[in-house]
N, C-alpha and C positions, 0 to 999 in steps of 0.2 A: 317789664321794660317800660320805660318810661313814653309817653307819647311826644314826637316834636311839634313845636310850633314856632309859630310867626311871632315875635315879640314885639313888630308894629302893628299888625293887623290881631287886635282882639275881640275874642272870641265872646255867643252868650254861653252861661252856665251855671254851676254853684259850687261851691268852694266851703272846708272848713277850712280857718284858717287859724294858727298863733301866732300874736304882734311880737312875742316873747319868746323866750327860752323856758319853757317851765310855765307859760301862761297859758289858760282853758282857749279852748276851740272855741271861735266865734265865728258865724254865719256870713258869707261874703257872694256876692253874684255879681254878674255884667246880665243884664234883661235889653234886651230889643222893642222898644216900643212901637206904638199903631204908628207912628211917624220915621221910623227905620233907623230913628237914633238910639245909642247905646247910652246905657248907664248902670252904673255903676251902685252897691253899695257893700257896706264893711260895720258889719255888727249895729245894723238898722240906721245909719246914716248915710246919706251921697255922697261919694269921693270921688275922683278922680278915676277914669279909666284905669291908670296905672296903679294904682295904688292895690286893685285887685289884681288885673291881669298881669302884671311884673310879680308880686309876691303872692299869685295864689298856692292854695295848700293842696288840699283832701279833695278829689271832686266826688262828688257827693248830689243825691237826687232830689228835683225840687222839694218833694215832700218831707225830707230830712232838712233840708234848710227853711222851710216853714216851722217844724218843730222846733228847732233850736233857740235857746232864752239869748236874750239880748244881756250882753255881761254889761256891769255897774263902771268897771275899770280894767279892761282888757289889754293892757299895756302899762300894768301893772305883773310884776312878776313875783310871785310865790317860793320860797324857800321852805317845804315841807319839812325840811328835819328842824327849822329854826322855830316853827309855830310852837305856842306850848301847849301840850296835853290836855282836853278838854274835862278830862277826867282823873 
């Protein structure tokens, strides 16, 4: 079951997220800083509050979002039967 929430009041946390349909899981959080403001980021940039907490994904634990590679073009969407055989 899905957990509710408040979709003006956002929450801290970690997130995997896809921009796409068919695109790799990129790294996404809201962090609380020493100054009690929130922020945001989406695949190692600052966005927007919403940008996370309206489209988050996977919630997922900080150390799993520390792992995670920062994608090249994440909002780029991959057709795997269309690539051609590397071999």
């Amino acid at each position: 079951m899905r957990e509710t929430r408040n979709i003006d009041a956002p929450q801290a946390g970690y997130w995997a997220m896809t921009l796409c349909k068919g695109g790799p899981a990129v790294p996404a959080c809201i962090e609380r800083k020493a100054t009690g403001f929130l922020i945001a980021k989406l695949n190692g940039e600052v966005v927007t509050l919403a940008d996370v907490w309206e489209w988050r994904g996977r919630a997922i634990t900080k150390e799993q979002f520390e792992r995670m590679p920062i994608i090249a073009s994440p909002r780029e969407c991959v057709d795997l039967e269309k690539l051609p055989i590397p071999f």
